[in-house]
N, C-alpha and C positions, 0 to 999 in steps of 0.2 A: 801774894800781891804786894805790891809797894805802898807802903804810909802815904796816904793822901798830903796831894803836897796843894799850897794856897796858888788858887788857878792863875794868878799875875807870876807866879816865879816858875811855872811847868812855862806859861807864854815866851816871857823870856829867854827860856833856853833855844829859841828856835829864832832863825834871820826874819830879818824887818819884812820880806818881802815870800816868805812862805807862804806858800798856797795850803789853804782849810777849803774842807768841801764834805759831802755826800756823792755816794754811791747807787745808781740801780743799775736794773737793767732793763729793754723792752717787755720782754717775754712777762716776767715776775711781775708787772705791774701794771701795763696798761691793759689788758682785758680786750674788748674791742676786737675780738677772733676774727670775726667778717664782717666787720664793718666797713664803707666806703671804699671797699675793690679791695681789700687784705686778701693775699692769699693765704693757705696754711702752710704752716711751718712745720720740720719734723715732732716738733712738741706736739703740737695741735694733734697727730697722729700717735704717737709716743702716750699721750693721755687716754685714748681709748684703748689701749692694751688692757685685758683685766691684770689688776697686780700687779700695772707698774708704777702705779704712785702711790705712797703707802696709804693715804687717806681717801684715793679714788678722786681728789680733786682735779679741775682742768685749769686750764690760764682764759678761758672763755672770758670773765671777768673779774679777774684777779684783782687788784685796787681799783679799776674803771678811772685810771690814772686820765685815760682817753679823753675820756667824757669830763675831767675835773682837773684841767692844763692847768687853767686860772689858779683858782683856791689852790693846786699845791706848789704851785709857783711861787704864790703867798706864803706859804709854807718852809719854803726853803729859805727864802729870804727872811723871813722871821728867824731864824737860827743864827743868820750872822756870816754864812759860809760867804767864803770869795768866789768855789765853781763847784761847778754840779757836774758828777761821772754820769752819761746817759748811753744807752746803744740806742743804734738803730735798728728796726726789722725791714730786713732783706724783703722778707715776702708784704712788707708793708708797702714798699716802697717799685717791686717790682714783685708781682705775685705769684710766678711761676719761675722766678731765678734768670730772667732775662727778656727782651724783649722790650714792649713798651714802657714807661715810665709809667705808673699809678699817681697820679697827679694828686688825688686827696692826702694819699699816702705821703706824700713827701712833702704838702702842704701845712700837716700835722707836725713834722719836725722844724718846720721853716717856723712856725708859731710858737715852738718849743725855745728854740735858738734868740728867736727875737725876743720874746718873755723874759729870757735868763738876762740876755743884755741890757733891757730894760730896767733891770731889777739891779743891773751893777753885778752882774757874777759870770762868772765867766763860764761857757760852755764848753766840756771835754768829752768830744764823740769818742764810743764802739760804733768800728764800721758790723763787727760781726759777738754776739754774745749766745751763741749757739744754735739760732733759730733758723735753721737752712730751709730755702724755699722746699717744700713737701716732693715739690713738682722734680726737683732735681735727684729727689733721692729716690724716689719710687719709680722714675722711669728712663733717671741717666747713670745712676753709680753712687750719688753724691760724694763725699770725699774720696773715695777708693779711684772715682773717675779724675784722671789729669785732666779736663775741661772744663772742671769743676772752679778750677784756679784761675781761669780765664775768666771766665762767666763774674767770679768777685772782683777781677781786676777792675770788669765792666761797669759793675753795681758803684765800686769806689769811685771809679770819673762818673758818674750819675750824682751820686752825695753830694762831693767835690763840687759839680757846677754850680750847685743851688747853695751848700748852704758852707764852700769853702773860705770863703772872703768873712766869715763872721766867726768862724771856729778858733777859740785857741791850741786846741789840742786835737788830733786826730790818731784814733788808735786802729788800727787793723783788725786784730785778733784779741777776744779776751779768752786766755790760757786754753792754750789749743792741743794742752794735756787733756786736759778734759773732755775736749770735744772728739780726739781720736780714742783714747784709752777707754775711759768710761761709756762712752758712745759706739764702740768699732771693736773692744777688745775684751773689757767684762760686762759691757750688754748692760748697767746699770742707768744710761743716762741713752735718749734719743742719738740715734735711731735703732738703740736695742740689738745689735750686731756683737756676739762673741768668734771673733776670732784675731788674731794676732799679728795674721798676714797682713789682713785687711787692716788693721788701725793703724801698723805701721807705715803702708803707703798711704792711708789717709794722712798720718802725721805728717808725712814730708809735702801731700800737697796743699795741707792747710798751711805751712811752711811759704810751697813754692807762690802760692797764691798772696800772702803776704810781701814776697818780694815784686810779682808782676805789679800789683798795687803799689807799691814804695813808687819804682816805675811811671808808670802813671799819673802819681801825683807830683813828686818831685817836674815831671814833665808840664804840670800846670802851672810851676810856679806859685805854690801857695806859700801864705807868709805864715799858718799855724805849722806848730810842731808835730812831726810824724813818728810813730814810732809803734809797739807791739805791748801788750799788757800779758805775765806770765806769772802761770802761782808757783810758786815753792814752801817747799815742805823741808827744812834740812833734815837730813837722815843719819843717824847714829845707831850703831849697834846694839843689841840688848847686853851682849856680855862680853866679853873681852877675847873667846875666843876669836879662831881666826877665822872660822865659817862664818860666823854670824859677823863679823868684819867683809869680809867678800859678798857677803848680802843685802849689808847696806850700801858699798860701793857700788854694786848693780843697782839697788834702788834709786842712789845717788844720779846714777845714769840714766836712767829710764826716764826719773821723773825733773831734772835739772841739765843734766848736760848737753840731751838730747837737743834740747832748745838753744841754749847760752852757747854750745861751742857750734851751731848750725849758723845762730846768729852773728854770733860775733868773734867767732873762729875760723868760721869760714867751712868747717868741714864735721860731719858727724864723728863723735868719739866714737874709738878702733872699738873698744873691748867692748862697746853696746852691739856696734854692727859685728864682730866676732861673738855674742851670745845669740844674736838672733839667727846666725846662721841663714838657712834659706828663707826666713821672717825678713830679713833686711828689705827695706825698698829698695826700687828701682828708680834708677835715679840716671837725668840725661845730661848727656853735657850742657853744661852753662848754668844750670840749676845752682851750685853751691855760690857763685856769684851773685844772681839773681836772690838768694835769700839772705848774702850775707851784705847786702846793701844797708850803706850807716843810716842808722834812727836818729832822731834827735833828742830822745829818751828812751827809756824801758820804764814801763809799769810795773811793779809787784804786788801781787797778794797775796798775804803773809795771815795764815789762822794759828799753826800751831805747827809743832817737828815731829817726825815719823819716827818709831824704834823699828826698827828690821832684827832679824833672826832667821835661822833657816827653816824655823816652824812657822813662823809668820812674819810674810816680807816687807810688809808694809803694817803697821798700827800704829795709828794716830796717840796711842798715849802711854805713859810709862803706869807701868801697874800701883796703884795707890796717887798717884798725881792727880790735883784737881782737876775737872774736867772740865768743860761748857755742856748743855741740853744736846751736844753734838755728838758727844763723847769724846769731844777731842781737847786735849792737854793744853791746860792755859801755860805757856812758856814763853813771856815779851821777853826772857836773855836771848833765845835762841831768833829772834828775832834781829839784834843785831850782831851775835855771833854771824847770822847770814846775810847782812850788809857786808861785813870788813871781809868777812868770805869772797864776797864778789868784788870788793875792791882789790883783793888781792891777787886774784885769778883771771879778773878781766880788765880789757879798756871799755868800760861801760861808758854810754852818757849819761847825762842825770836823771835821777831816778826819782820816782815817784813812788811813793806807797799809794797804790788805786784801790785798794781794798781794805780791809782789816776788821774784824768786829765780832759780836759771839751772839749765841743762838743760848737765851736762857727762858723758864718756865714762867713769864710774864704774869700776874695779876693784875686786872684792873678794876679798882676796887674805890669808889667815891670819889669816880672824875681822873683818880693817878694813878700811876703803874711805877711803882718805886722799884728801878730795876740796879740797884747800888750794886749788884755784881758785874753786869755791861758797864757802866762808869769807870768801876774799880779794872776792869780789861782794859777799856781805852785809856787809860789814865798810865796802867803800867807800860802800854805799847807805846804810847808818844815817848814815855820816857826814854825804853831802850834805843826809840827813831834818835831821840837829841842825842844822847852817849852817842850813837854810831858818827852822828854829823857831829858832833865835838873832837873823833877821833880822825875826822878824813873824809867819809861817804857823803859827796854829791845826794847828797835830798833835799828835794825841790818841792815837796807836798807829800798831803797826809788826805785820803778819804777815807770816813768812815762807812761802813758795808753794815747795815743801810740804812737811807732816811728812811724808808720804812717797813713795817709789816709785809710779806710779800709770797707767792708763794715760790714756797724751797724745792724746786725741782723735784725728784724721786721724795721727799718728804712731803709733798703736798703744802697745805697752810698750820701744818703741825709744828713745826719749827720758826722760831721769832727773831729775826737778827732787828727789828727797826730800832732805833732811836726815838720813832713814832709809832705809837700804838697804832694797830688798822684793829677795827670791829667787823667781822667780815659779814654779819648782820646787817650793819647800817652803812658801813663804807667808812663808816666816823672816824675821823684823823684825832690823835691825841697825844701832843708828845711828851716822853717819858722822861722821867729822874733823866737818864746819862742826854737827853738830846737837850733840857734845861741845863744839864751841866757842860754841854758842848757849846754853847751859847753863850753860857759865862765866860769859860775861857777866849772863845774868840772875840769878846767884847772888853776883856779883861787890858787894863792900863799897862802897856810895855815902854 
């Protein structure tokens, strides 16, 4: 970790006019399963598998964020931030992935929006943060199916109409790594699907689906920024040979290029579509147009670097490195090792850190929850953020992941990323050493 530096001179290093904020997402926090016309989502279904959330938890009432707009509204603005990261649910807002509009549903986000303006912060939608309408995946294909792309094109002019005129930011996709691989390929995240083929044509049309939408909205003329939110992980070899060199170059591919040269290349890397062989998708004319329509940002989230080998292709930590509750490697250099990476590689737009933050073993113990290792995390990531933007890299913002307690996907509510304590007893909001420390800084004299 880096020597705690005095919260006015970490300020400083970053422009007058940077964006501070929080992180969630629908799913992890507002509860509310079926409430007011919601339909389910693959989660909603994904949770009643036995064994596939490690704690058996469901998102039924996750923070009851639904029920408690107001007070955490209050809540965010207490902190200081300038904009709040939110998604939208799909199935909240249209309950079977098409069709009529769910009017509560999107009445919910209208008060979400106007809330945030209210309070002076600015609002930065997910159109999609993994929650696919149920309806589409149990009885159309969901990703695997190309109509699947159309269907989000639909939902984003639905968003768009109601609450485009008030958004600053508008994202597509958050890391649509996750929702094809983990989701389509090792079966660990919704909708619990192991196979290869299949994640790889979901990949391309969570892909193509985000360009029909780019489409779409660019067509409405809106004056918020558009663009896609993607995680990376940079990957490095374990040893020097040349195997485990050509393992992290595939890993490199798989989980980076695949996206970045789709995006903003224009065309899938050769050597990934030469490893997948008959895995590759299918892919129609016009398609690598349609995806590689210009953003007017990229989102990253950024946790920690991958070691690759040809024993193990992918791990989150070098052996003996500190780790987070994750088990994954606290490493902010490598953080902007993969900024100057990407400036050097692409013509990217400006870039936002939409993520960032770690999962440690929380007490709360006489009112506080002194979590000085999440502090001492965010403290050394902003750091590497300013290096990078001192060196070159367009950064335009930094969210922390997350305002608060929530539940962690495949980990249930066993895992803590907030800056806010959640009591999942009482609902009770409490926030923590790092989100007192987060408030200092942004309140801090520049």
């Amino acid at each position: 970790m880096t020597q705690q530096l005095p919260v006015a001179e970490l300020r400083r290093r970053f422009p007058s006019k940077f964006i501070w904020g929080v992180a969630t997402s629908a799913f992890q926090i507002e509860g509310a399963a079926s409430a007011d016309g919601k339909g389910a989502s693959i989660w909603d279904d994904f949770c009643r598998v036995p064994g596939a959330i490690a704690d058996g938890g469901t998102g039924d009432v996750a923070c009851d964020h639904y029920h408690r707009l107001e007070s955490d509204l209050d809540l965010i603005a207490d902190l200081g931030v300038s904009a709040y990261r939110f998604s939208i649910c799909w199935p909240r807002v249209q309950p079977t992935g098409t069709g009529p509009v769910n009017e509560p549903g999107l009445a919910f986000y209208e008060r979400l929006v106007d809330g945030l303006l209210k309070r002076n912060i600015q609002p930065y939608a997910t159109l999609y943060h993994w929650d696919l309408p149920a309806e589409l995946q149990r009885n159309h294909g969901g990703w695997l199916a190309r109509d699947t792309a159309y269907r989000f094109a639909e939902y984003a002019e639905v968003v768009a109409r109601r609450l485009g005129d008030r958004l600053v930011s508008l994202a597509t996709h958050n890391e649509p790594w996750v929702s094809a691989v983990l989701g389509y390929e090792r079966g660990v995240f919704a909708p619990g699907i192991k196979d290869r083929r299949i994640a790889y044509q979901a990949s391309h049309h969570l892909l193509l689906s985000h360009g029909l939408a780019m489409e779409v909205l660019r067509g409405m003329g809106l004056k918020c920024d558009l663009g896609i939110v993607l995680n990376m992980s940079p990957v490095s070899p374990a040893t020097d040979s040349e195997i485990d060199a050509h393992h992290a170059r595939l890993e490199d591919g798989r989980l980076i290029r695949w996206y970045t040269d789709a995006l903003f290349k224009g065309a899938y890397p050769q050597d990934i579509v030469e490893y997948l062989g008959a895995d590759a998708p299918r892919i129609e004319a016009g398609d690598a147009e349609l995806i590689a329509k210009p953003c007017d940002f990229v989102g990253i989230n950024y946790y920690h670097p991958t070691v690759s080998s040809s024993s193990n292709p992918a791990s989150p930590a070098t052996s003996g490195a500190a780790v987070t509750d994750m088990g994954w490697e606290v490493a902010p250099r490598s953080l902007s090792d993969l900024l100057l990476r990407l400036k050097r590689d692409y013509r990217l737009p400006p870039i936002y850190i939409t993520e960032n933050g770690a999962a440690y073993r929380d007490q709360y113990v006489n009112g506080r929850v002194d979590d000085e290792q999440r502090q001492q995390y965010i403290e050394s990531h902003l750091v590497a953020v300013a290096e990078a933007i001192e060196r070159g890299v367009d950064v335009r913002g930094y969210f922390v992941w997350s305002l608060m307690d929530n539940f962690e996907w495949a980990e249930g509510y066993r895992k803590r990323f907030g800056i806010v304590h959640v009591d999942y007893s009482t609902l009770r909001r409490t926030v923590k050493h790092s989100g007192l420390w987060y408030r200092s800084l942004l309140r801090a004299a520049i």
